[in-house]
N, C-alpha and C positions, 0 to 999 in steps of 0.2 A: 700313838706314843712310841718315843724308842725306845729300843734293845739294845743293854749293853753289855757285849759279850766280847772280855778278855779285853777291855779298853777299848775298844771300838765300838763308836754308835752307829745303831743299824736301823733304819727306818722304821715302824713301827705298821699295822696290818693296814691300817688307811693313809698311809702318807703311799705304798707301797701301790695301792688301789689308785690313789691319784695319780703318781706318778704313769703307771702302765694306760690310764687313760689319757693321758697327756702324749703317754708315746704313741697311741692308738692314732690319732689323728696326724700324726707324723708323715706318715705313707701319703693323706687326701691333699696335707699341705704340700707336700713336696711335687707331685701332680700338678697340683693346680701351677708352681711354681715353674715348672717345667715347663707347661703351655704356654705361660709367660714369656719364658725367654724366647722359645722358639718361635711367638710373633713377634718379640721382638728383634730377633734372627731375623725373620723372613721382611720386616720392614724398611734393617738397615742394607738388606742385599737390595732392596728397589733404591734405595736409596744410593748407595755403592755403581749400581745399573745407573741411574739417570744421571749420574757425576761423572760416572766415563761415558756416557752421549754427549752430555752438555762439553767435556773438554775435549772429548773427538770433531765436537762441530765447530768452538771456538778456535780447534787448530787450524781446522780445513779455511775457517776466516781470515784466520792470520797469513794463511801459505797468498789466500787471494788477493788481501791488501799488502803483503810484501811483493807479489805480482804485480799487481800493478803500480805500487811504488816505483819498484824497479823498472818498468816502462815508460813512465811519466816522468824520473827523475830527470834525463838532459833534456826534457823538452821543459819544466819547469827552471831548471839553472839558465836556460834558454831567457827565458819571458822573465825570469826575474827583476835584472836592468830596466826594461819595460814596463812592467808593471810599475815598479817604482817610477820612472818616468811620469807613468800616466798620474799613479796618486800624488806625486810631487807637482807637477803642473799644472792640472785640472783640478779646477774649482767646482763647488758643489751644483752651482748652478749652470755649469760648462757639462758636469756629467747629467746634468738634466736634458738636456740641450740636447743631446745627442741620442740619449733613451727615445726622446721625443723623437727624435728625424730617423731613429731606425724603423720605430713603431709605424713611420710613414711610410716605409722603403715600398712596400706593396704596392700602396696607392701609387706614388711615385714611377715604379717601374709600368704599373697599367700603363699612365698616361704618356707615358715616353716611348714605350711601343706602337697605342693607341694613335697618340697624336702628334706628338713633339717632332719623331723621326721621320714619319711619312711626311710632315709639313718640311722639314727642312730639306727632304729629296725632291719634294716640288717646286723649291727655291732654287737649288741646284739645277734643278732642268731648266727652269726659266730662266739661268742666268746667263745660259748656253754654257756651264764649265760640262767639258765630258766627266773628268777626272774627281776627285775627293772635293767636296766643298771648299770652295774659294781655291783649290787647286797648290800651289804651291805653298804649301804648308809647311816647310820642312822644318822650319824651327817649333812646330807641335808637335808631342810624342804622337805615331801613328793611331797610338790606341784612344786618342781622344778626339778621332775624327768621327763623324754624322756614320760613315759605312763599317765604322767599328761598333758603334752600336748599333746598328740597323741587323736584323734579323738576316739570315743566310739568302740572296737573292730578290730583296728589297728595294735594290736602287742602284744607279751608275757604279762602274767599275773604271780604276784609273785610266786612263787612253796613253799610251806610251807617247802619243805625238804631241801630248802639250809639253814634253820635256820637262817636265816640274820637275824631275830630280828622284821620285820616288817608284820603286822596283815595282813591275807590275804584281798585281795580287791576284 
């Protein structure tokens, strides 16, 4: 019950008891409150930590794909025209076409080492030409003769004396 002395009410003997017991447990809540924060401190610094790694690493990403932008950029403004070339003029099954013939390029290059080239240097010899297959060639680029593709020391070398027109190799 309360006391009222001089107009003031003053707690009475058991509100006075609850209250100091209410304050009693002040200290353990404030404690336990405390440990609180500070995992929750201690979670936002991991947290804090792992946000400047992850944006220290995203930088270092960025520095490397602005490098290599910056590398690739004239050689792409390059191949642009081109590229559009190729997707404007080639058709789907023309880009087929040619996946297809690269896919073969292996085999291709065996058999033309293998067989193609040596047979065309045994034609060359039995036809009696000394010089480049069929010999005066000059209206073929040189790099599309039998000894341009023929491996280094494969077959005839031009003879200056058939005069064909083409500078000795």
């Amino acid at each position: 019950m309360a006391l009222r002395i001089a107009g003031l009410s003053l707690p009475g003997p058991s509100e006075t008891l609850s209250a100091a017991v209410s304050l009693a447990g002040v200290p353990g809540r404030l404690g336990r409150l405390l440990s609180e924060v500070e995992a929750l401190l201690a979670r936002i610094d991991r947290v804090v930590d792992a946000a400047a790694t992850a944006a220290a690493t995203a930088q270092q990403v960025a520095d490397q794909a602005r490098r290599i932008v910056d590398a690739y950029a004239p050689l792409a403004g390059k191949a642009a025209p081109l590229a559009e070339q190729f997707v404007n003029e080639l058709s789907p099954h023309e880009v087929h076409a040619a996946v297809r013939l690269v896919d073969l390029l292996p085999t291709l290059s065996t058999y033309m080492e293998r067989d193609i080239v040596p047979a065309l240097g045994q034609t060359d010899r039995r036809s009696g030409v000394t010089g480049r297959v069929g010999c005066c060639r000059r209206r073929l680029r040189p790099a599309r003769t039998v000894e341009a593709l023929a491996p280094a020391g494969s077959g005839p070398r031009h003879n200056a004396e058939t005069n064909c027109g083409y500078a000795s190799t």
